[in-house]
N, C-alpha and C positions, 0 to 999 in steps of 0.2 A: 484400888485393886488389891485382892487380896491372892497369897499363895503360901501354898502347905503341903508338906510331904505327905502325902495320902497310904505309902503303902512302901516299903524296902522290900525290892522284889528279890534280891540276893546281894550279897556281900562276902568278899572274898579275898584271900591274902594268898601271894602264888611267889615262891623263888625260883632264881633263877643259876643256877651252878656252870664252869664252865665245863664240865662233860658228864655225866652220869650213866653209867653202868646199869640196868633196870637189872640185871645179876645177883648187883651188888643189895639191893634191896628186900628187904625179909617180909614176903609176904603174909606169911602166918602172924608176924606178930602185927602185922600191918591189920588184919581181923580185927585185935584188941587193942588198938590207939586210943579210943574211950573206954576201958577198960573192960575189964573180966566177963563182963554178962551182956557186952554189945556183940549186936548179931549183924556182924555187917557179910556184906555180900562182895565178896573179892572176885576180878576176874584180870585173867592175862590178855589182855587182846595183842596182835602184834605194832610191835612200838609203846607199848604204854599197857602200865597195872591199872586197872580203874577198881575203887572199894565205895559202897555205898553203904552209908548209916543211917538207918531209922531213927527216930520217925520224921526228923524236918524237913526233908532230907541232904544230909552230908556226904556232899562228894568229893572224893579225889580221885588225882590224875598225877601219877606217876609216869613223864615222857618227855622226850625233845627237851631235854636236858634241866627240865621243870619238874616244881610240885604245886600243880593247884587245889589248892584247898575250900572248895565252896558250900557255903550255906545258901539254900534255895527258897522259894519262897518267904510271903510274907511274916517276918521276923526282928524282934526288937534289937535293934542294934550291939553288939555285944552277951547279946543272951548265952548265947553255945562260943566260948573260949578258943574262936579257932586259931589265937595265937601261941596258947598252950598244947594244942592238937598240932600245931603247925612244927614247933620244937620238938615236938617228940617224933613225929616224922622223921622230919632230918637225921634226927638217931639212928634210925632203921637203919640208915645206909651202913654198909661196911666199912670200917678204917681201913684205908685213910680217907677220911670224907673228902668229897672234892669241893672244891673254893667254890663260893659263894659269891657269882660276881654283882646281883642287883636282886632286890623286892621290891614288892607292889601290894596296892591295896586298891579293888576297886568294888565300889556300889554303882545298882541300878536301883534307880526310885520310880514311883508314879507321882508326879506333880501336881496338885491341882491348884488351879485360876478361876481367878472369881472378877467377873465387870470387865471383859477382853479376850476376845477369840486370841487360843494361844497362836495359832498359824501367824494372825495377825501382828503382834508383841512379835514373834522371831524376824518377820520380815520386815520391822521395824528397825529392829535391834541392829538387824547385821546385813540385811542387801541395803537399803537408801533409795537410790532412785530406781524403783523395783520399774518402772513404766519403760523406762532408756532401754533396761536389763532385757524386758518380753520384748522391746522392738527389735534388739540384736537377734534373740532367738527365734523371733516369730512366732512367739506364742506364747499364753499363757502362765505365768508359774501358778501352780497346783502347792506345793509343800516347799519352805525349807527348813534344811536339818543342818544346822551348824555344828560343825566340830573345830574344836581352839586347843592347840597345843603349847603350851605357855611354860614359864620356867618360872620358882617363886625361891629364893635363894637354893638349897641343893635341892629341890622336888621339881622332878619332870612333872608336869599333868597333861591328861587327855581326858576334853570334857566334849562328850554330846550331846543337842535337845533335840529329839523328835515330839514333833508334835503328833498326839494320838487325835484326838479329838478336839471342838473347840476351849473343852474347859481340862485340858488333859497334857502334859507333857510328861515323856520319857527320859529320864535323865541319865548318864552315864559318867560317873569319873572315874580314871584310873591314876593313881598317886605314887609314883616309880622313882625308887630309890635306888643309889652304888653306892659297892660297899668299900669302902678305903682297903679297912684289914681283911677283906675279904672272909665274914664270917658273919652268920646270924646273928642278931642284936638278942640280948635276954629276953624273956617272957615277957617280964614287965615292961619292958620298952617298949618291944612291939605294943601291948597295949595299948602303952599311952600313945604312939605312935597313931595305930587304928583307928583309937576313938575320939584324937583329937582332929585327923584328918577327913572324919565325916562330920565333924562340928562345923568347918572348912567349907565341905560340899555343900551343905546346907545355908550357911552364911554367904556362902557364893552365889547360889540361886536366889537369894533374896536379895540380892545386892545387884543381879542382871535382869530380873525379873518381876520386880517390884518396885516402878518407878520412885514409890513414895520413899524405899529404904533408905539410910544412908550409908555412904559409900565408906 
């Protein structure tokens, strides 16, 4: 059996503060976070600023006490710096910035399987005796979508597989950090932070998904 990341359907790094003021944040210069000749498209809605950048497109969400920062469609994984876009954000706010109590990173992929109905591999993987299972319910199971919440020394995760098709899964991780000193970690951190925790998702799906891997 074989499987392969077929497609990153967005990837995204979102903090979380303990209060945020949407006041306190400069939406003009929020316009120019990629600098001088991005044409992005800023709007107030209530509870939250949302700005969109051409052309991949980059959004954010300024609200509920967040900033998510998303790159959207299919896109090479660290191509567009949204950890450096993500830093400069946070600047906008007004002094005195509010504390910074957790961030996160998460990607959604398209998976594909090769020699195994994905349906099949999940409810493998994670019901057992699926037969017991349809006699309590009285009926059939049609799909399952597992979601696993796990801890791997200080990284929360939340991982989900929907299966799309037979040769198709949806993947989902979200990689949830706290912050001790309550403050954003540098540029380069995050980086390395981002890019070595989609190395992660990746190693992971092949290591629950491809019997042959090793573990």
């Amino acid at each position: 059996m074989a499987i392969a990341i077929e497609a990153l359907l967005s990837q995204n790094i979102t903090v979380v503060f303990d209060s945020l003021d949407l006041a306190s944040v400069d939406s003009g210069k929020l316009k120019t976070l990629r600098g001088p000749g991005s044409q992005a498209a800023v709007m107030d809605v209530p509870d939250m600023i949302v700005a969109i950048f051409p052309p991949e497109p980059m959004l954010v969400q300024v609200g509920d006490k967040r900033i998510r920062m998303t790159l959207q469609g299919a896109s090479e994984i660290g191509r567009v710096p949204l950890w450096e876009h993500m830093v400069k954000c946070v600047e906008l706010i007004a002094k005195p910035h509010p504390l910074v109590v957790a961030y996160g990173f998460n990607y959604d992929a398209m998976v594909g399987i090769e020699g195994v109905s994905a349906t099949d591999i999940l409810q493998r993987l994670f019901v057992g005796q699926i037969t017991d299972i349809e006699e309590r319910l009285q009926g059939q199971i049609q799909m399952v979508v597992p979601r696993l919440k796990f801890q791997k020394e200080r990284v929360s995760y939340d991982l989900i597989l929907e299966p799309i098709n037979d040769g198709q899964i949806k993947a989902h991780l979200n990689a949830h950090f706290t912050t001790p000193n309550q403050k954003l970690p540098s540029s380069p951190h995050l980086r390395s932070s981002f890019l070595d925790q989609y190395r992660y998702f990746e190693e992971t799906l092949a290591r629950l998904l491809d019997q042959n891997a090793p573990c």
